[in-house]
Structures are given as C-alpha cells and as structure tokens.
C-alpha positions in Angstrom: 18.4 2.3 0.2 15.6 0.6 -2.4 14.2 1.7 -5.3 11.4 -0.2 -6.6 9.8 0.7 -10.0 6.7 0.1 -10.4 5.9 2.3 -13.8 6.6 -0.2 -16.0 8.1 -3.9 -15.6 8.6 -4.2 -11.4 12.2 -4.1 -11.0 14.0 -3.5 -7.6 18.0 -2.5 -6.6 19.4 -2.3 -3.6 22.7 -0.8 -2.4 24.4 -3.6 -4.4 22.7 -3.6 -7.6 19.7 -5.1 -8.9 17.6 -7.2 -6.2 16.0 -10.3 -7.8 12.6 -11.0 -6.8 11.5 -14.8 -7.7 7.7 -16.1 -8.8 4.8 -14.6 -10.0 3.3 -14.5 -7.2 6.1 -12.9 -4.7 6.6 -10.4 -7.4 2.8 -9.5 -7.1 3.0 -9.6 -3.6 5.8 -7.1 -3.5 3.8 -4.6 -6.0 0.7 -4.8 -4.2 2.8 -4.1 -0.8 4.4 -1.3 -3.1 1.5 0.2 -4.0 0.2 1.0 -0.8 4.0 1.7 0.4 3.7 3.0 4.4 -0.1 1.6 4.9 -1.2 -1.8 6.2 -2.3 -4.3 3.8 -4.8 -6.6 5.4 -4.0 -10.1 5.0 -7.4 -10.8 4.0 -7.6 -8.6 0.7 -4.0 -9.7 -0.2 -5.2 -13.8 -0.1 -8.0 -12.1 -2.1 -6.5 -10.2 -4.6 -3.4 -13.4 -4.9 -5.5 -16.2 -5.0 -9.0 -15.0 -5.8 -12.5 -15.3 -3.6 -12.0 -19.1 -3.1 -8.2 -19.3 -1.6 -7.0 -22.9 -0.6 -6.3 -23.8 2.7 -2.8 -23.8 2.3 -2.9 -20.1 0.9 -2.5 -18.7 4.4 0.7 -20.7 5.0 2.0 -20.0 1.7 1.5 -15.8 2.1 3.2 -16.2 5.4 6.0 -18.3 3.7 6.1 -15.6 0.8 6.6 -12.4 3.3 9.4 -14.1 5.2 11.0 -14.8 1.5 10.6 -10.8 0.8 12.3 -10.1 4.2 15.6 -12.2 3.4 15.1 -10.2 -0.5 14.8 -6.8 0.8 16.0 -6.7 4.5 14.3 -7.9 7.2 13.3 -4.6 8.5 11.6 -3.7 5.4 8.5 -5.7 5.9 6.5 -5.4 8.8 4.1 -7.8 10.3 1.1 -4.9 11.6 -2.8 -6.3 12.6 -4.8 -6.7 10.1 -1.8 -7.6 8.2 1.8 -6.5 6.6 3.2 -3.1 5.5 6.4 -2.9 3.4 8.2 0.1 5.4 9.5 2.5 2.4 10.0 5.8 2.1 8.1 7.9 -0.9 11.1 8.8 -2.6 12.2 4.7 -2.6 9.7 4.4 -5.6 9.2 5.8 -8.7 5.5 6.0 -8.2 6.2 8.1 -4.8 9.0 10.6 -6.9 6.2 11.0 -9.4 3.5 12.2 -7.2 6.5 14.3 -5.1 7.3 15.7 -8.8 3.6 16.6 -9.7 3.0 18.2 -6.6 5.7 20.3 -6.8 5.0 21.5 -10.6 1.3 22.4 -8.8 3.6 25.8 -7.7 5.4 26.3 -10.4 4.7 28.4 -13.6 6.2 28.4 -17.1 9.6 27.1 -18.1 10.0 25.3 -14.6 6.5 24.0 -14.9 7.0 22.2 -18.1 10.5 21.1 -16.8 9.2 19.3 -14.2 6.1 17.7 -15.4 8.8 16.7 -17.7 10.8 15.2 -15.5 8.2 13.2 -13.7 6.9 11.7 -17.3 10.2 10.7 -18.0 10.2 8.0 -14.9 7.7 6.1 -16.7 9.2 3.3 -18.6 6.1 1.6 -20.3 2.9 1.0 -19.4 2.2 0.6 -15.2 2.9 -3.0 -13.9 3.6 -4.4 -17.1 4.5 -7.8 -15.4 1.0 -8.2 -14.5 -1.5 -6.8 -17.2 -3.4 -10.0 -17.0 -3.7 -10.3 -13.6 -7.3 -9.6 -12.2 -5.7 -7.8 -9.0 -3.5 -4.9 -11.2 -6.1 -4.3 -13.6 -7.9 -1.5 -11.2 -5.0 0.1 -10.7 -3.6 0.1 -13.7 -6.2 1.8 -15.2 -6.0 4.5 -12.6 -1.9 5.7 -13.2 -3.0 5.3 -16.9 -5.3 7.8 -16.2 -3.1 9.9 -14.2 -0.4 9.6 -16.7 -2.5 11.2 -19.3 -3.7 13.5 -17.2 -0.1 14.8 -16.1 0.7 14.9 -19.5 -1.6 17.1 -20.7 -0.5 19.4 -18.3 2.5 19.2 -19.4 1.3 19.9 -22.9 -0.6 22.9 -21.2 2.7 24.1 -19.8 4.4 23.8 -23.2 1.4 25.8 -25.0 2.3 28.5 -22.3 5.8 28.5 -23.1 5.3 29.1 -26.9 6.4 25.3 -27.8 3.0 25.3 -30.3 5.0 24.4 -33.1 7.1 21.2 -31.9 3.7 19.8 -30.5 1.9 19.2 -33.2 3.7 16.5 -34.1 3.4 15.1 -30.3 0.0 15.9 -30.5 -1.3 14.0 -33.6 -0.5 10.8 -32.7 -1.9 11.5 -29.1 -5.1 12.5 -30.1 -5.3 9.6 -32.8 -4.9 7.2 -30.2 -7.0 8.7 -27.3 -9.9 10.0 -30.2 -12.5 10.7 -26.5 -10.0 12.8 -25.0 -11.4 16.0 -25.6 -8.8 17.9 -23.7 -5.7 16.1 -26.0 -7.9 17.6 -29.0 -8.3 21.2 -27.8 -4.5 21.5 -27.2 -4.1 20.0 -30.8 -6.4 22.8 -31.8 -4.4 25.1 -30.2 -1.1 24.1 -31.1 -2.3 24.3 -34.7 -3.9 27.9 -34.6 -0.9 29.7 -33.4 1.2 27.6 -35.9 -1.2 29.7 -38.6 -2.6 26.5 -39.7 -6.2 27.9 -39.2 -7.9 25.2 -41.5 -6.0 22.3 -39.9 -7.2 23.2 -36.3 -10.9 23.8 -37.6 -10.9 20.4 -39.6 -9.3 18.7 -35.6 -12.7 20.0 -34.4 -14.8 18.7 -37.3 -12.8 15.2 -36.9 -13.4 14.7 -33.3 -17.0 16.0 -33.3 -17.8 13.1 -36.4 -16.0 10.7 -33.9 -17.9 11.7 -30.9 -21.7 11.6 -32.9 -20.8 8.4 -35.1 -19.4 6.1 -32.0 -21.0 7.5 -29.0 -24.0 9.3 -30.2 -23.2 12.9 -28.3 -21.9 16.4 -29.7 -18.3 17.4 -28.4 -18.1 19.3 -24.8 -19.1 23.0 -24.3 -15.0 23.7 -23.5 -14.4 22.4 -27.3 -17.2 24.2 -29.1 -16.6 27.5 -27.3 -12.9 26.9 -28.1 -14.2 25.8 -31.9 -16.0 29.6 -31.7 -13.4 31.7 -30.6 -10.8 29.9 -33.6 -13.0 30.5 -35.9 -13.8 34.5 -34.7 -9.9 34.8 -34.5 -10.0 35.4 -30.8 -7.1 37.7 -29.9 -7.0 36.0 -26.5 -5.9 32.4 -28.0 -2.4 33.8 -28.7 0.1 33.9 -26.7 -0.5 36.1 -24.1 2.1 39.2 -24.0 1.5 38.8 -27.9 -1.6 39.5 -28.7 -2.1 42.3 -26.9 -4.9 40.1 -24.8 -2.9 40.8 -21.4 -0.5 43.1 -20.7 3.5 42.7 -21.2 6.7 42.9 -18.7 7.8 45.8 -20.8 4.6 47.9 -20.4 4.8 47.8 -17.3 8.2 47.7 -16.1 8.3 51.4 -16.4 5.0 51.9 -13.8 6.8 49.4 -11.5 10.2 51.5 -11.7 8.2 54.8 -11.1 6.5 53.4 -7.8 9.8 52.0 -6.3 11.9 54.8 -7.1 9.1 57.0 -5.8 9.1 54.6 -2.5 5.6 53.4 -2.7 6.5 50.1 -4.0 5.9 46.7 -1.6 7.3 43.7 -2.9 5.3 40.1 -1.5 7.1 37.1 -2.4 5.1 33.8 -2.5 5.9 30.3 -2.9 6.9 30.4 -6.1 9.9 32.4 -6.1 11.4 29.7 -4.0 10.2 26.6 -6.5 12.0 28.8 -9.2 15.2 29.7 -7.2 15.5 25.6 -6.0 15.2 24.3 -9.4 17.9 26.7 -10.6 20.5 26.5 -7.7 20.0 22.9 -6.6 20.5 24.2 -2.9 17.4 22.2 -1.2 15.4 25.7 -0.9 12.2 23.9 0.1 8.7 24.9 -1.6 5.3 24.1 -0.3 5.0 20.5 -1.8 8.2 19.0 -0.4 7.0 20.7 2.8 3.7 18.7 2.7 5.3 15.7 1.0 8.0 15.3 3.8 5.3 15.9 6.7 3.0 13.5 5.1 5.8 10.6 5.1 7.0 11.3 7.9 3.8 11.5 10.2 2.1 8.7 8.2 -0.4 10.7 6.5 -3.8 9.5 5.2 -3.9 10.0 1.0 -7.1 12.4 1.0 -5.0 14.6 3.4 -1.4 14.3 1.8 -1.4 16.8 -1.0 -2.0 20.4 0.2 0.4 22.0 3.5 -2.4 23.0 5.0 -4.3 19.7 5.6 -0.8 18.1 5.9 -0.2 20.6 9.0 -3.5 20.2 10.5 -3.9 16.2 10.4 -0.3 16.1 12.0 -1.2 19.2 14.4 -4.2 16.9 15.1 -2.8 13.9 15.4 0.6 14.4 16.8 0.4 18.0 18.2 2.1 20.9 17.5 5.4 20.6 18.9 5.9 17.2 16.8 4.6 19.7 13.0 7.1 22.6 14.3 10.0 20.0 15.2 10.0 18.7 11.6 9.2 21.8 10.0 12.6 23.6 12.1 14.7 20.3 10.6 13.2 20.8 6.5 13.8 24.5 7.6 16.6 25.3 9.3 19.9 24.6 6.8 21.7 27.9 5.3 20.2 27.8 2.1 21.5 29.4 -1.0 19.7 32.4 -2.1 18.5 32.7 -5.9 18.5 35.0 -7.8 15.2 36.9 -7.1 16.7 37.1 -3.3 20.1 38.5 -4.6 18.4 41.0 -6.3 16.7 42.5 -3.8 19.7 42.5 -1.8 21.3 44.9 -4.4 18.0 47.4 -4.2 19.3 48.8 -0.7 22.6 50.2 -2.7 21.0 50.9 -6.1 18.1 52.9 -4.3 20.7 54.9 -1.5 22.3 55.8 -4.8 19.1 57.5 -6.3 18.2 59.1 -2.8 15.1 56.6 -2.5 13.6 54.8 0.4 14.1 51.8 1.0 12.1 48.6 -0.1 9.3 47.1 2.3 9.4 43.0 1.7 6.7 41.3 2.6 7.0 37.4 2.4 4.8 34.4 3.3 7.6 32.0 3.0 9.2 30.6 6.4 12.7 30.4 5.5 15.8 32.9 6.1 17.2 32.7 2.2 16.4 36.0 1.6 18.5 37.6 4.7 21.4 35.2 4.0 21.0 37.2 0.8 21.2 40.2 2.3 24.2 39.4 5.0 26.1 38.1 1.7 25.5 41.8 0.5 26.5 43.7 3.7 23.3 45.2 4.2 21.4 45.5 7.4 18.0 44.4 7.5 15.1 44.5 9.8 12.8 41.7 10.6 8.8 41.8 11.4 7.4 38.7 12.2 4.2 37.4 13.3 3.1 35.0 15.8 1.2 32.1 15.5 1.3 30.4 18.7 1.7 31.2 22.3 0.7 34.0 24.7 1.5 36.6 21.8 -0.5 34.7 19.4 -1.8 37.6 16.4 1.1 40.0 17.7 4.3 41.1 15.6 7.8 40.7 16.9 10.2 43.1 16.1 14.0 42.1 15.3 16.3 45.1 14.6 19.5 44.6 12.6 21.7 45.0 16.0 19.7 41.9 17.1 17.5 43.1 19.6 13.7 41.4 19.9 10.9 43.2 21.0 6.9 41.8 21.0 5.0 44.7 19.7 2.8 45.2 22.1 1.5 48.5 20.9 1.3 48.7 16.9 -0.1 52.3 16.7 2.5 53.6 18.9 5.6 51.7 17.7 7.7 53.8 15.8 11.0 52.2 15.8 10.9 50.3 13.0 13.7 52.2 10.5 11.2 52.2 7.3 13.2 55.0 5.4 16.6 54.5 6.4 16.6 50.5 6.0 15.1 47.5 4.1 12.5 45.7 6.2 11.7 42.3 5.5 7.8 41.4 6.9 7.2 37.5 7.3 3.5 37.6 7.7 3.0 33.6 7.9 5.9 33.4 10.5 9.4 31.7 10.4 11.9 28.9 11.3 13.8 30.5 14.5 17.5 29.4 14.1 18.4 30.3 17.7 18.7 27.0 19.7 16.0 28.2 22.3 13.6 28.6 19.2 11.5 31.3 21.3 10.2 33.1 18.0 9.6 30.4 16.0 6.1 30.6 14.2 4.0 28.8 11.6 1.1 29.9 9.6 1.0 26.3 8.2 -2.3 24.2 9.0 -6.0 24.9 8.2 -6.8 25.6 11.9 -3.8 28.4 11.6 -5.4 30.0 8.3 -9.0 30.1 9.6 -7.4 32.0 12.7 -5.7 34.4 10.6 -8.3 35.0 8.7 -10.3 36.0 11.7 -8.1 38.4 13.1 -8.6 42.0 12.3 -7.1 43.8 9.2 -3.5 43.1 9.3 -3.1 47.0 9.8 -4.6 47.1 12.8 -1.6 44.6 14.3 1.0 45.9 12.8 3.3 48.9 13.7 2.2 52.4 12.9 4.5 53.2 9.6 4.4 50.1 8.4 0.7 50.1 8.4 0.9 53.2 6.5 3.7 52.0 3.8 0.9 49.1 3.4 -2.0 51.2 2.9 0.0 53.9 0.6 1.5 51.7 -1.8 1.3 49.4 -5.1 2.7 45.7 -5.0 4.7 43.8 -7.0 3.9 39.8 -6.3 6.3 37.5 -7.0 5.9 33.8 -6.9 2.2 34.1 -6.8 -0.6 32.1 -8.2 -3.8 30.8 -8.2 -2.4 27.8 -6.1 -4.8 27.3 -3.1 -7.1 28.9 -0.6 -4.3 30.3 1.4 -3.0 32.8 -0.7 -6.4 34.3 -0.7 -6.3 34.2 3.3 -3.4 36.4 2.7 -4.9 39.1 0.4 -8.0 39.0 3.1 -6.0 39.6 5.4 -3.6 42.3 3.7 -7.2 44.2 2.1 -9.9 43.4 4.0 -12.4 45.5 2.0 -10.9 43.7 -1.4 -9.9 47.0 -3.1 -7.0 48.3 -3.0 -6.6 51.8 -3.2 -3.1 51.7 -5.1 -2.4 49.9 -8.7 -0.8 46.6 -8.4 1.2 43.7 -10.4 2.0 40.3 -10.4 4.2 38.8 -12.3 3.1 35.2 -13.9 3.5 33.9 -17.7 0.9 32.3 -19.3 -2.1 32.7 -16.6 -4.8 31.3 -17.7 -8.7 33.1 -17.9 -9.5 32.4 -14.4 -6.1 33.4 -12.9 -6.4 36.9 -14.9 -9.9 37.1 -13.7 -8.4 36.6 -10.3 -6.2 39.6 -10.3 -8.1 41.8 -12.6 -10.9 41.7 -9.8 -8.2 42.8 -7.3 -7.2 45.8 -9.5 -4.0 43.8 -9.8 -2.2 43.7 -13.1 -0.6 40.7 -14.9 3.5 41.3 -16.3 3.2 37.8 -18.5 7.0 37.4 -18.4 9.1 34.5 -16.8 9.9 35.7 -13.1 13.5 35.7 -13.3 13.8 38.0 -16.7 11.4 40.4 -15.1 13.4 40.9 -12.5 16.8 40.9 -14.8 14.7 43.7 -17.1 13.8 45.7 -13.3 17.6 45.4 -12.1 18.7 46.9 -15.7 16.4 49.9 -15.8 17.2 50.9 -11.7 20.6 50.8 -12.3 20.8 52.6 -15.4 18.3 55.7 -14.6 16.6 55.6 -18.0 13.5 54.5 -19.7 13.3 51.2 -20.3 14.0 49.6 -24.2 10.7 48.4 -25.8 11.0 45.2 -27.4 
C-alpha cells in the first residue's frame, strides 16, 4: 500500500518505509499524477504544465523516460499508460488529500462533538502549506491556491462546530491571530465576534467589527457584508439568539422536553425515525465500520470511477453508477460495504431495551422507522432477546412501491393489500419500518432494496402518501402519533423526499421532535415550519436522559 502526501512537502512510503522519489521534475510529475489520482492525465497538459508552452523536442522522450522511472519507484502497476495519456492507479484513501475530502464529507452528517472531532481530524493531516516543494513552480500555483482555500474553508467550519459546542472561550485565542492574518475573511471575523460575545467581552467583539469594517473602507474601498452588519446589530441589541442555544432560552432544551417525549411513548403514540446520523455517531464511538452516507458515496465513487462534480452526494454517486454500470453492479457493491455484522451503538441498544422497559409499564410497543439500509439495529435487538418484526419497502422489481413483510418466525410475505393486512403484531411487538430499503443477507438476496440514487428519490417521491402503501395499523400508528428524529439534519434533498413522503400535506397533525445541538437559523426554521421541535442536546445524552426517566417512572430532574 502507498501513501503519498501531498499537504505539505510531497513525501511517499511504501510497505517498506519511505519511497524516495529523485529530481524536480519526477517529483512534479508524481504530484501532478497525484492530484488527479484515478483520472487520465493527458500527455499534452503534463509536457505543458513540466516544461511550459514551448517544450523541446526531446521533452516527449524524456516524460516517457520519467513514467518508466516512477513505475520501478512505485510498482509497475501503479502507473498506467491510458490514451490521451497516464493515470497513476491509487486508491482515495492512499493520499492524504483523498482521506481529507473522505473526512470532510463525512463531518457533512455529523453534528456537535463528532462534528468538530472530525473536521479536527482532517485539519490535522495537513503538515504545512499544500505542495511546499513546488511553491514556485508555475504549474502548482493554481492548485495551491485552491486547497488553501479549502483549508480555510474547512477550518472555519470547524470553528463553527466548536462555537456550537460551547468552546467560545479557548477560541479566541485561535481566532486572533486567524483573523489578523486573513483581515478579508469576513466569516474568520464574525466567529471572532462571536467567540468574544459569549466570553462577556461585549466591547471587544464590537471594537472586531469596527476593526475589520476600517480595514475593509481604507484598503478596498467597500463597507463589511450584510451577514457582519446584521451580526454587528443583533451584538449590539443583546440578541438572546447569539447564545448558546439551550441557554438562552432561544430554542428549546433536552430537559423541557424530555418529559412530552416520555408522556407520548409511554402513552404509545411515539414513532421513533432514525437517520443517518445516528450511525455517523455510533461509528465514530465503536470503531465497528458502521457505514454512514459519505463512506457509502466515497467507496461507490472510487470504486466505479466517478466524475468529481458527481462524487460527493449518495444520490448522484448512485445514479452516475446506476447509469453508467447498471444496477446490479451499485447493489453488488452496496451488499459488500453492507453486509458485515456490525456492532450496534448505543442509540441501537437502547432501543432494544424499550421492548422490556415498556412490557414492564403495560405500554405498547415502539414503531421504528429508519431510512438507513443496514441490520445494526436488529443485531441489537437479537443481542437483547427480543423479537422483532421487519417492514420493508421495495425499490426495484415487479413489486417495486410495495412493502414486504418479515415476521420474527422468519416468514416473508409481499403486501399485496395494505388496507387489509392486519398481521403485522403492532401492540404485542417492536416493529422496525425501513422505508428506503435494505441490504438482504440471505445468499439468494431476493429482498434486497435501495432507495439510494436520484432516479430512486424522484420515484419515491411520486408515489402516493406512504399510508396509502403501507399496512392498515401501521398506517394508523403513522397518522396517530408524534416523532422523535434521531440522526436528522438539514443534510440534503433526500431527507425532505422522506418527510414528503411520510406527510404529504406538510402538517402533521401530532407534535414532534428532533433531536440536534446547535442547529443553526435555517435548520430551526426547517423544523419549526414542520411543527417539529428542536431538543438542542447531544444525541447520545438525550437518549441516556430518556432511558433514565422510563426506567425510573418519575419526572424527570431539571437541570
């Protein structure tokens, strides 16, 4: 295996150690092949960008001599020779640059502690600035300019994920010196701002402003951004919505409403919907793989050779390869990312103790309702000894926008007739409903299903209500009952397929939550206009607090 760093001085190691790669030249050969790891390079552009518009004649020979010198470096399978010109065969996760994007992606789902962990964690791969070995050359200046910019750019969202976490304090002093060097980043000065307001240095953040607005007028001849004045306004009227949220009073707590939540389960009307988030949280805890949307789309996207516009979202992942390769090709590689026994976390484990904790109260039990594809959550309820039903839709095939039935004594039944199927043990069992499909772990795969490209969304969304497919009580559960999201957020046009799909007339008729720290105005805007309310408490102490007060009987403690 290689790993070749490009974020910062080019180095290179093998399986043996560090690989030495001789001359300027064959070094910028290798990062421009780097760069564009998996794609061709045309021979042209890399005589151009080498040796500049006017080559010698020998230039040809010498590239060619060059790329057989990388083979014997690397391995002769590592470079291939493809018309118009070479393509250095490496996997994404054989560069740093590749592990960054894979990292950045994957922080896209996350929210709060495990946001700022990872955005962490990709930072942390940079060792100095981008292709430090060739600053001067005309060919990396582009491109170094561009992973400056998205270095800055990930960091800030870092910073925005640190700000949500309460870390306003410590980055002041990480903010300063970012802001004094970057004086035009207007972004880098509103966090500043930010981090100095709810540090109670009120004067400090005002006098930010009035520094980077003399900046602004004296070099550039233009008044600061509407984001910074409006954020300049609402400092100065002590906005209640600039602190933290759960402390101001600006959006609601866990512990306001972890009471209403306890009341609606226990009264069985509660429907719990996990989303991709739950399993970014439970794989950064337990290390067990548990794949989340971005290493679904990163692995189809390496694997199938996907174009860069198309490579950062599932969906258009799913559908280029769909496309492309067809479906049986997307499902085979989805079944193989899909199909270990993965470790449930602790959100999963905790919903395998409701069965017990409920049957003790005399309550009914939960309805589940999931959009991920894996089988975590009933390994977490085989681990508990508790029986679990399984509705399932179908994606593909003659039963395409029908519901399979699989009962906990393994029988499978296509449910042919949703307002006269009755045999689905609502009351008496948990039910776990995968509305976006599953990986099938039988080796016929018969039931396996995907709700994965754009072509599969648009066809969802056009189906009818998802009450009108689905059997008769669950229907009803659906229709009579609040939710509880977990692992949602404002992360891309598919999870508002879903709610379509789940309320077709966008109202509700029930209360709702979702639980998500430190949403942002648009996120809460979101929700609010779905009658949904926000808990603003980490996912996995919310559902610590909910375990606690079920368990116990009793009101829960304020804090």
């Amino acid at each position: 295996m290689l790993d070749i760093r490009l974020l910062g001085p080019l180095e290179v190691d093998g399986d043996a150690g560090a690989v030495v790669v001789r001359g300027q030249k064959q070094r910028a050969l290798l990062c421009l092949l780097a760069l564009n790891a998996g794609r061709v390079v045309a021979t042209d552009r890399l005589l151009n960008e080498l040796w500049g518009e006017h080559p010698p004649r020998t230039a040809a020979t010498s590239l060619q001599n060059m790329v057989s010198q990388l083979r014997k470096t690397l391995g002769r399978d590592r470079v291939d020779t493809c018309a118009p010109g070479y393509r250095l065969n490496v996997r994404s996760e054989e560069t740093d640059l590749g592990r960054f994007d894979r990292l950045v992606r994957d922080a896209g789902e996350l929210r709060g502690e495990a946001r700022a962990r990872t955005l962490g964690t990709a930072l942390a791969l940079w060792r100095g600035p981008p292709l430090a070995d060739f600053a001067f050359d005309a060919f990396a200046q582009g491109e170094i300019r561009r992973l400056d910019e998205i270095r800055l750019a990930t960091l800030e969202e870092r910073i925005d994920a640190d700000l949500e976490c309460g870390r306003h304090a410590e980055l002041v002093g990480e903010l300063e010196p970012l802001v004094e060097a970057e004086p035009f980043r207007e972004r880098l000065r509103g966090q500043l701002m930010i981090a100095l307001y709810r540090s109670a240095r009120q004067a400090e953040s005002l006098q930010a402003y009035h520094d980077g607005r003399r900046v602004l007028v004296d070099e550039l001849g233009i008044e600061p951004g509407r984001p910074l004045q409006e954020l300049f306004s609402r400092i100065l009227r002590q906005d209640r919505d600039l602190e933290l949220a759960g402390r101001s009073g600006s959006a609601p707590s866990g512990g306001e409403q972890l009471e209403a939540i306890k009341q609606a389960l226990t009264a069985g009307r509660l429907v719990i919907v996990l989303g991709p988030g739950v399993n970014a949280g439970e794989s950064a805890e337990n290390g067990h793989g548990l794949p989340v949307r971005g290493e679904l789309a990163a692995r189809l996207a390496d694997v199938f050779g996907c174009p860069p516009d198309h490579a950062g979202e599932l969906t258009k992942v799913a559908q280029f390869v769909a496309i492309t390769r067809g479906v049986g090709p997307l499902y085979d590689e989805l079944h193989a990312l899909l199909e270990g026994e993965h470790a449930p976390g602790p959100v999963h484990r905790f919903l395998a103790e409701l069965p017990e904790l409920l049957r003790e109260q005399g309550v009914a039990q939960p309805l589940i309702v999931t959009t991920n594809y894996d089988r975590a959550l009933e390994k977490a309820f085989l681990d508990a000894g508790e029986a679990v039903d399984i509705v399932t839709y179908v994606s593909l095939g003659r039963d395409r926008g029908r519901f399979l039935h699989r009962t906990a004594e393994g029988a499978v039944r296509v449910i042919t007739t949703p307002n006269a199927y009755a045999d689905v043990p609502i009351d008496r069992r948990p039910v776990l409903l995968k509305i976006h499909g599953e990986v099938d772990l039988e080796p016929a795969r018969d039931a396996e299903s995907f709700v994965v490209s754009e072509d599969d969304h648009i066809g969802y969304l056009a189906e009818t209500g998802i009450s009108g497919v689905l059997p008769v009580t669950l229907a009803a559960r659906l229709r009579r009952s609040h939710f509880l999201f977990l692992g949602y957020g404002l992360v891309d046009w598919s999870f508002r397929v879903f709610l379509q799909r789940l309320w077709p007339d966008k109202q509700p008729a029930y209360c709702s939550w979702a639980v998500q720290p430190g949403a942002t105005g648009l996120e809460r805007d979101f929700w609010r206009g779905r009658a949904v309310e926000l808990v603003d408490l980490p996912l996995d102490r919310e559902v610590d607090q909910l375990r606690g007060v079920i368990a116990a009987g009793v009101e829960p403690v304020a804090e």
